[in-house]
N, C-alpha and C positions, 0 to 999 in steps of 0.2 A: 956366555949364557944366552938361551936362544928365547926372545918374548914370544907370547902367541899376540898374533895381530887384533884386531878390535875385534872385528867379525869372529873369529874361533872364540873369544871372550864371553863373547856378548850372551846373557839367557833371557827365557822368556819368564817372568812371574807368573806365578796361579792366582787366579780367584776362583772364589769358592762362593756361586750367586745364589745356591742352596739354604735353608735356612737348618737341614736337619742335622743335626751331630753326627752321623755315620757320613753324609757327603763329606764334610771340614772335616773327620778324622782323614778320610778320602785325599783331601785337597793337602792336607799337612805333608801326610805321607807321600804324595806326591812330588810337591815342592823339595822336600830333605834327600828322597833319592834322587831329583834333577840337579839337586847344589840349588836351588834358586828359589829368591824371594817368594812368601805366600801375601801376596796383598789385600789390605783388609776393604778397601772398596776403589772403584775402578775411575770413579770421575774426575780426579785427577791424572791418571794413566793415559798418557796417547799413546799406541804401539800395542806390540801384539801382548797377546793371552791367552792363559789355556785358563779354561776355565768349564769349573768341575759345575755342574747344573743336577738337577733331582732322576735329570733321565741320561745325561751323556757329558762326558768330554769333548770339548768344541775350541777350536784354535780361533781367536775372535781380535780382529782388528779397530781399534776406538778411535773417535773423534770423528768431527764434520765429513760427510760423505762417508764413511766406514761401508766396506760389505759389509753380508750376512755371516753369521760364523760359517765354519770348516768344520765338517764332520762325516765319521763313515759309519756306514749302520752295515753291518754283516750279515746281518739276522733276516733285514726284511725287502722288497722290491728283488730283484734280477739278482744280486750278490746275496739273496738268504739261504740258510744252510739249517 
């Protein structure tokens, strides 16, 4: 029988920093179709995140020195359509 190694394993959890029930319904459905954890707050999490906000989904790194989130806007600047 063949394992998948850590790295193929591993997933990112969601949070969901929004307060509005249409974002969390967002962030649920999210999580269930990725297979992976919806977590309910972030300050114990070091490592990544997707994390569903009021205006966008942002791939966000936590803890001391962390960048800024990751994110693409299609809509607006040089890639708007």
């Amino acid at each position: 029988m063949q394992q998948d190694s850590p790295e193929a394993s591993a997933t990112v959890p969601v949070y969901c920093e929004s307060e509005s029930a249409e974002r969390g319904e967002i962030a649920r459905n999210l999580a269930a179709s990725l297979r992976t954890e919806l977590i309910a707050q972030i300050d114990n999490h070091v490592g990544l995140t997707l994390t569903v906000t009021d205006t966008r989904l942002e791939l966000r790194t936590s803890g001391k020195r962390a960048p800024g989130p990751v994110f693409v806007d299609f809509v607006g600047g040089s890639l708007g359509h």
